[in-house]
C-alpha positions as CSV (number, residue, x, y, z in Angstrom):
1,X,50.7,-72.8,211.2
2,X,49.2,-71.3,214.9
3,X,52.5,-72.4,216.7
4,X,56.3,-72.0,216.6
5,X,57.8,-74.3,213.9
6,X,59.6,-76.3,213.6
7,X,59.0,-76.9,217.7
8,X,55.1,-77.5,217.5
9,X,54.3,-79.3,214.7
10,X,51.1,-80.8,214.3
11,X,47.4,-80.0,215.7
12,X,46.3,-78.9,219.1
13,X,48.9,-76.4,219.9
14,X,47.1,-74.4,222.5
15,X,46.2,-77.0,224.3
16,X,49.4,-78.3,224.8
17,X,50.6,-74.9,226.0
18,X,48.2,-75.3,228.8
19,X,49.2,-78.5,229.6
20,X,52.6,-77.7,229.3
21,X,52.1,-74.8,231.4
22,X,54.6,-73.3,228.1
23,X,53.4,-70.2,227.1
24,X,54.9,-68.7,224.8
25,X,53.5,-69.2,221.0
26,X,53.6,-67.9,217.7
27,X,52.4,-68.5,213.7
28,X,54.5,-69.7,211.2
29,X,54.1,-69.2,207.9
30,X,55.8,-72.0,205.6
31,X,55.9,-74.4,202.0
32,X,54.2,-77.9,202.6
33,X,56.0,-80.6,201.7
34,X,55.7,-84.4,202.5
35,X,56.0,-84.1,206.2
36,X,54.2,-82.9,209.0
37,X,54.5,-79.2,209.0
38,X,58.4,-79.8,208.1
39,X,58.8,-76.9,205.1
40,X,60.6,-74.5,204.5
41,X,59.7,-71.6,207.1
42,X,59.0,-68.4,205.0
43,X,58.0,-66.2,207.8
44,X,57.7,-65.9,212.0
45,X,56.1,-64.1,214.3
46,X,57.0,-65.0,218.3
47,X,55.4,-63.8,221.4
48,X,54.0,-64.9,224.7
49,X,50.4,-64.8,226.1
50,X,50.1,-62.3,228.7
51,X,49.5,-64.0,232.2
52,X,45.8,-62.8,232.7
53,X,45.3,-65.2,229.7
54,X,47.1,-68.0,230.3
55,X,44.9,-70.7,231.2
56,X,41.7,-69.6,229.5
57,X,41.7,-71.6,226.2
58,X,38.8,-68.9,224.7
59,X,41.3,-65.9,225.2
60,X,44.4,-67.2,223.8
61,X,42.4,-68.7,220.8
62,X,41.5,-65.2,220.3
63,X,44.8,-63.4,221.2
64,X,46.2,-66.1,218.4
65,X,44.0,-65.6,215.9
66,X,44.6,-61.3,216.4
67,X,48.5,-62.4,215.8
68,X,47.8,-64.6,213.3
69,X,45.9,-61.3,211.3
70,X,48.8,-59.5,211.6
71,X,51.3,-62.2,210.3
72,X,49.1,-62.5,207.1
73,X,49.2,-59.1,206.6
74,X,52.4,-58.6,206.3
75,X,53.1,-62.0,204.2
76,X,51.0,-60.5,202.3
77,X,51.9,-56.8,202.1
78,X,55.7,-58.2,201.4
79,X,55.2,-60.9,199.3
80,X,52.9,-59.5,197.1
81,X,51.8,-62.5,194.7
């Protein structure tokens, strides 16, 4: 999940940060269950977007999906299925 669980559930999470004017974000990595992103969290990563970013929708899709890399990664590289 691109956000902080169990905070941001659901879609559209960046452009509710921008609206929000909330910037700081995150992935979560958890089990699905019944609800809306409501499972067990596995794994987190936290940060906020840097303020030359902030209200450019492009850049923090790509600052997010750089995070989100790096979160898999390490799932993976600890996890090791």
């Amino acid at each position: 999940h691109s956000q902080n669980l169990p905070a941001m559930k659901g879609g559209g999470g960046l452009s509710w940060n921008i609206m929000m004017d909330y910037f700081l974000s995150g992935h979560t990595i958890h089990l699905i269950d019944k609800g809306i992103d409501t499972g067990q969290i596995i794994m987190q990563k936290n940060y906020k977007f840097p303020n030359k970013i902030q209200n450019s929708l492009e850049e923090m899709k790509n600052y997010s999906f750089e995070g989100g890399k790096k979160l898999i990664l390490k799932f993976n590289y600890e996890f090791r299925f």
